[in-house]
C-alpha positions in Angstrom: 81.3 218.4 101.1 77.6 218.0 100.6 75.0 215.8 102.3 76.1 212.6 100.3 79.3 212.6 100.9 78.8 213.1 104.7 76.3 210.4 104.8 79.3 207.7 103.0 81.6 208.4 105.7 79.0 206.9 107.9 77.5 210.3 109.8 74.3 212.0 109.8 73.9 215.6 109.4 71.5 216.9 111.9 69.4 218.5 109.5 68.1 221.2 111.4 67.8 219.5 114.4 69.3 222.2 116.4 67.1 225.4 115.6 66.9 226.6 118.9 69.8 228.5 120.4 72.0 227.0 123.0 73.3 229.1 125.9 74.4 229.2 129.3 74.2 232.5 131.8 77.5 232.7 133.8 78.9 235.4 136.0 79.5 238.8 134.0 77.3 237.7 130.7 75.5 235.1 128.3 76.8 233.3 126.0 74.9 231.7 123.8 75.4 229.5 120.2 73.6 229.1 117.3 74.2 226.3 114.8 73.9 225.7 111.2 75.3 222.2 110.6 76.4 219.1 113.1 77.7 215.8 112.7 76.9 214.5 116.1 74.4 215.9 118.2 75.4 219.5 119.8 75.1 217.9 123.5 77.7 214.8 123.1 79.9 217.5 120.9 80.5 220.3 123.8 79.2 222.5 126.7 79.7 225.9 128.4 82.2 226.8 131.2 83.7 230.0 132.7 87.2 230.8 132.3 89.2 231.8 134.7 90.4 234.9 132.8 89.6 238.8 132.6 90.1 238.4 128.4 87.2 236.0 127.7 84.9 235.0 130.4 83.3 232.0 128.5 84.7 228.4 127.3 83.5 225.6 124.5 84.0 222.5 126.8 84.8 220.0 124.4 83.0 216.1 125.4 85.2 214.4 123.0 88.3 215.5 123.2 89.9 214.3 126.3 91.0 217.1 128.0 88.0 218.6 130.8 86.1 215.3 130.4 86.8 211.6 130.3 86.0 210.0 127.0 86.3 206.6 125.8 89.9 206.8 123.1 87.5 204.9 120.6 84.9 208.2 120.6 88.5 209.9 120.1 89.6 207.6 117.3 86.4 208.4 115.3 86.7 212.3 115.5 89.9 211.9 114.1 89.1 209.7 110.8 85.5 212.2 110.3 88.1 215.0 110.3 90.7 213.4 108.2 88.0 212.5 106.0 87.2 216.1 105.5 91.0 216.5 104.0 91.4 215.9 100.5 93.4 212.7 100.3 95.2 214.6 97.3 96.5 217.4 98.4 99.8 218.7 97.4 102.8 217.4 99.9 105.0 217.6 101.8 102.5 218.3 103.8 103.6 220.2 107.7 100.2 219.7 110.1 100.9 221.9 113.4 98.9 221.2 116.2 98.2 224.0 118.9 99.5 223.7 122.4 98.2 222.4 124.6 94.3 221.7 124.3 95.0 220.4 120.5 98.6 218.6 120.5 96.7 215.4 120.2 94.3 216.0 118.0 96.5 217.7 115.5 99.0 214.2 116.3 95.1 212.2 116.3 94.2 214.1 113.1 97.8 213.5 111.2 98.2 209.9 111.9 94.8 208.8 110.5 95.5 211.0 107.3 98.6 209.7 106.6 97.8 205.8 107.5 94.5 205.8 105.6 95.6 207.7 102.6 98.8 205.9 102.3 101.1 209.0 102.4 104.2 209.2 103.6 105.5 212.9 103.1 103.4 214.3 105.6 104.5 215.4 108.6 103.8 216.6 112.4 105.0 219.4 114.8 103.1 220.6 118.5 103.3 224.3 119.3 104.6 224.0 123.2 104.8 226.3 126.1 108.2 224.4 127.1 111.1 226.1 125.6 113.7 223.1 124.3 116.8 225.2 124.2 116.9 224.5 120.3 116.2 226.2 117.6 112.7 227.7 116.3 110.7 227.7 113.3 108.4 230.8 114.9 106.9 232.1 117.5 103.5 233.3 118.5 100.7 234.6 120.6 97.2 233.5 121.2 95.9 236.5 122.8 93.3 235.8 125.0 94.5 232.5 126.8 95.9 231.6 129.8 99.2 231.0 128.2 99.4 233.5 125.7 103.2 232.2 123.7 103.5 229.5 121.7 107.0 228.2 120.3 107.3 226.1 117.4 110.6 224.1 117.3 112.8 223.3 114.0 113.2 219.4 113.8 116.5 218.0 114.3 116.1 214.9 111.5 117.1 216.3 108.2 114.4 214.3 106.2 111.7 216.2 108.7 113.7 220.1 108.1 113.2 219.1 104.3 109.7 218.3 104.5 109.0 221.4 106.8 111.1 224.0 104.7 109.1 222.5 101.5 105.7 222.2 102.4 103.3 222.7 100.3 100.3 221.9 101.9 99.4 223.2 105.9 97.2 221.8 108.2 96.6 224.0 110.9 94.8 222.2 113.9 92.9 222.9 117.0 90.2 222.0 118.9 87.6 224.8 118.4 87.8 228.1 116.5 85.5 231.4 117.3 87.8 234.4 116.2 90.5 232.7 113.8 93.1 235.1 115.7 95.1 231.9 116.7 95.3 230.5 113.1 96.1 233.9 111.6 98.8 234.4 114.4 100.6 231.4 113.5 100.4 232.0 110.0 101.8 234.7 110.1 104.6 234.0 112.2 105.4 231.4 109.6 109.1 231.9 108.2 108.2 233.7 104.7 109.7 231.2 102.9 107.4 228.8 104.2 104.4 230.5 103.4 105.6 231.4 99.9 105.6 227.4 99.3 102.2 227.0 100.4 99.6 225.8 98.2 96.9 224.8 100.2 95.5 225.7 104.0 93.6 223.4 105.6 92.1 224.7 109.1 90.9 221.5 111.0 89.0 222.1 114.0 86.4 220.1 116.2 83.8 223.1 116.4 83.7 225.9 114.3 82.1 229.4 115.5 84.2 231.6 113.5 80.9 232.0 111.4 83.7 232.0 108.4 85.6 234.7 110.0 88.9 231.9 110.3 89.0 231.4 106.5 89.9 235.3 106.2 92.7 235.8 108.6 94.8 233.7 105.8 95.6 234.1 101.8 95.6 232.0 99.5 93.3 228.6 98.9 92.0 228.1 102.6 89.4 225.1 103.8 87.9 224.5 106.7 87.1 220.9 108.3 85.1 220.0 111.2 82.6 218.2 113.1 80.4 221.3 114.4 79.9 224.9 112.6 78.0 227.9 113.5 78.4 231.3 115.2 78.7 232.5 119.0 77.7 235.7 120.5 78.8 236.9 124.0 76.0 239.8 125.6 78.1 241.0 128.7 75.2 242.1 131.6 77.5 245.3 132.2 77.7 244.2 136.0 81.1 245.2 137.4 82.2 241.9 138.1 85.9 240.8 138.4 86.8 237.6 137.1 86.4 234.5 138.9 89.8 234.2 140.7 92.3 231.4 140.7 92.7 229.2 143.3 95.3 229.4 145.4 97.9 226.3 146.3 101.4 226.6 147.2 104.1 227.1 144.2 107.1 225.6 144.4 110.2 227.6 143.4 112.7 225.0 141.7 114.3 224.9 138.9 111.8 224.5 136.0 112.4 221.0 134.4 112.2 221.1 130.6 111.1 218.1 128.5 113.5 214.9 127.8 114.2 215.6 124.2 115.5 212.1 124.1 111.9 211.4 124.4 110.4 213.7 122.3 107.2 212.9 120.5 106.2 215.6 118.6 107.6 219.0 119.6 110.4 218.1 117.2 108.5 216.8 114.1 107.2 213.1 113.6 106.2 211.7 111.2 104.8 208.0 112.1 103.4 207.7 115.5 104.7 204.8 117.3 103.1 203.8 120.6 106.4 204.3 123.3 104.4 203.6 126.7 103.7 200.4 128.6 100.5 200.3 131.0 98.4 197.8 131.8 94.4 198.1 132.6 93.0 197.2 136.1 91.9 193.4 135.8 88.2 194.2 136.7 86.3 197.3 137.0 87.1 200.6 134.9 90.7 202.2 133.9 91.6 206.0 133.6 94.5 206.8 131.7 95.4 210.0 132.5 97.8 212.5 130.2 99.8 215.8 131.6 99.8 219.2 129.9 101.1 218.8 126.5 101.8 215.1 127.2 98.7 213.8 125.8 99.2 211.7 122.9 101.2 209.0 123.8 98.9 208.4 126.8 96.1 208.3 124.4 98.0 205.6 122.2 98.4 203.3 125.5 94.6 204.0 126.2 93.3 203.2 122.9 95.2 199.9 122.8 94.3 198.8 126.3 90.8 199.7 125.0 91.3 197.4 122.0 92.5 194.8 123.8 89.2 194.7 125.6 89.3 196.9 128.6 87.1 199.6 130.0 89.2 202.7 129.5 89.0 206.0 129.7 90.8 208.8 128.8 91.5 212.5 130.3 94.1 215.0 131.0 95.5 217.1 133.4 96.0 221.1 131.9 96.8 224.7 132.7 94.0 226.0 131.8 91.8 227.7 134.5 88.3 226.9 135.1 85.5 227.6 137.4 83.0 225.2 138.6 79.5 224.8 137.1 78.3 224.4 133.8 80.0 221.6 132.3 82.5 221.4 135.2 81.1 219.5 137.8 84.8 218.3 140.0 88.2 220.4 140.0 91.3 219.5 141.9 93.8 222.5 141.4 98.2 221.5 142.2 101.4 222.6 141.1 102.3 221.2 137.9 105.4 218.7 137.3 107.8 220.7 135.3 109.0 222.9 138.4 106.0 224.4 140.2 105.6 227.4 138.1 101.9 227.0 137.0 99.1 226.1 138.7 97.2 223.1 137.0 93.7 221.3 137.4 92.0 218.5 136.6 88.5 218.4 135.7 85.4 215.9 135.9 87.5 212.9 137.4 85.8 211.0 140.3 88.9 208.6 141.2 86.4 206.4 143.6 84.8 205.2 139.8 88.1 203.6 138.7 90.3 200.7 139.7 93.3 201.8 138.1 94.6 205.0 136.8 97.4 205.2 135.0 99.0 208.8 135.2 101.5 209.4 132.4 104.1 211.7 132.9 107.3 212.8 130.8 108.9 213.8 134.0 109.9 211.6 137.3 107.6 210.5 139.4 109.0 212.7 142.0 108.2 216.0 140.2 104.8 214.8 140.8 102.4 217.3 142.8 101.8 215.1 146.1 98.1 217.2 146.2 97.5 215.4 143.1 98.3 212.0 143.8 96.1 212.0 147.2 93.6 213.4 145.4 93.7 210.6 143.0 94.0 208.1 145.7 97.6 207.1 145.1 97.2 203.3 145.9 95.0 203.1 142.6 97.2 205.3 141.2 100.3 203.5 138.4 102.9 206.0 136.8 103.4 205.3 133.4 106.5 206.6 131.9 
């Protein structure tokens, strides 16, 4: 897309706005970015943080996401239609989008609906990769390896007009929320039932911020695109120190049984293809409301907070994840607890100062008892509304 079309969808390319590099020194190196072409200036896009993991000490902190840092849904909303508008409104369908568990299950949801709504196009449709096994059938499987949570599962829908859609794409949308290596995207790919990718016409490889330096395009065949918000490169200059990594905090872990998701519920893990709001919430009658998603269970709170937002409220959005972090850097708050699905993994939340918010509606797909009791004090339960 060149500089004219960017400019009619309403955004201004940075034109070399950004020439010096960004960077950020944290405990066993520097990383640092450099960055050929932005759509919203670098320091509302992301920031650096320090995993919590012996495979890659740094992390992209994304500001607009809704996952490590509040952001208001309509910043959300307009991520979604700039990278929609990135996807050719005539590409060949069906078209399967699959977004990646669990930092990108709503924006791959975010990124689907606002394709399909403003292009008028209803043989599109959308799966989540999830780290919750359903006990159902699976399209594939697959590793990302240098998370946390290294498997992904990618389950078969149960509607028949969804199966025929999936089994006869011809156009893929692969989304997540930032790309450095294009291992992920390959991965998946790959795992891809060979029928599928015999089908395929078209790869399109959405992402908020781009580092792969074009390294994502070549880990898949065929007619591959790229869309997003932020490209460039990253390089990581380890200081040779003999430094462990940072090490997780420690907080009892229950031993239950592990709860898997309500498929009676499901919203994405099993295919969708319209996205109709299922929650009810309602904003705090004065002062500022946080609506607050779990783990994979994201984009139905982000429905609820966008219309509460619409409707005239101040509303914000985050979410609790897995996904280890150490203080500093971009992450400025961290409560750690057990998570709500049994205990097994630790999870955190990030950047949330409950004393600046009059409600906060915590949405959960389990029961309120499965709830980590660290969490709700730490939230202040008498502000705190589950939303189910």
């Amino acid at each position: 897309m060149n500089q004219i079309s960017y400019q009619r969808l309403g955004w201004d390319i940075l034109d070399n706005a950004i020439k010096q590099p960004l960077s950020a020194e944290l405990t066993r190196g520097t990383i640092s970015v450099e960055i050929d072409r932005s759509l919203m200036p670098p320091d509302t896009m992301f920031g650096f943080a320090e995993r919590i993991n012996p495979k890659r000490s740094f992390l992209f902190v994304s500001k607009v996401l809704g996952r490590h840092i509040p952001v208001r849904p309509s910043m959300m909303r307009k991520t979604y239609k700039f990278l929609a508008d990135q996807i050719s409104p005539d590409l060949e369908g069906p078209i399967l989008f699959i977004g990646m568990a669990e930092t990108a299950v709503g924006l791959g949801a975010g990124v689907h609906q606002q394709y399909s709504e403003q292009n008028d196009r209803d043989d599109t449709v959308y799966i989540c990769t999830t780290r919750h096994p359903l006990g159902l059938p699976l399209i594939c499987e697959f590793q990302e390896e240098h998370s946390h949570a290294r498997g992904h599962l990618v389950h078969r829908p149960l509607m028949p007009g969804l199966v025929s859609m999936v089994e006869n794409a011809r156009t893929l949308v692969l989304v997540d929320d930032e790309a450095s290596s294009g291992k992920t995207f390959g991965n998946l790919f790959a795992a891809l039932p060979a029928s599928i990718r015999a089908n395929n016409r078209n790869t399109v490889l959405v992402t908020l911020t781009d580092w792969s330096d074009g390294a994502t395009e070549q880990m898949i065949a065929g007619n591959v695109k790229h869309a997003s918000i932020l490209s460039g490169r990253y390089r990581w200059d380890a200081n040779g120190l003999n430094i462990n990594a940072p090490e997780a905090p420690s907080v009892e872990i229950k031993n239950g049984k592990v709860i898997s998701p309500d498929k009676a519920l499901d919203w994405a893990r099993l295919g969708v293809s319209r996205h109709l709001l299922q929650l009810e919430g309602e904003a705090a009658a004065s002062g500022a409301t946080l609506v607050l998603g779990t783990g994979e269970n994201v984009w139905q709170p982000f429905l609820l907070a966008e219309k509460l937002e619409m409707e005239g409220a101040d509303v914000h959005y985050s979410s609790v994840t897995r996904s280890p972090i150490s203080l500093g850097h971009a992450i400025l708050k961290k409560f750690t607890f057990e998570d709500n699905y049994g205990g097994q993994v630790l999870n955190y939340l990030y950047n949330v100062d409950p004393s600046e918010y009059a409600r906060i509606l915590l949405c959960s797909e389990t029961n309120e008892s499965e709830i980590s009791p660290i969490l709700m004090q730490a939230l202040e339960q008498p502000n705190v509304v589950i939303a189910r």
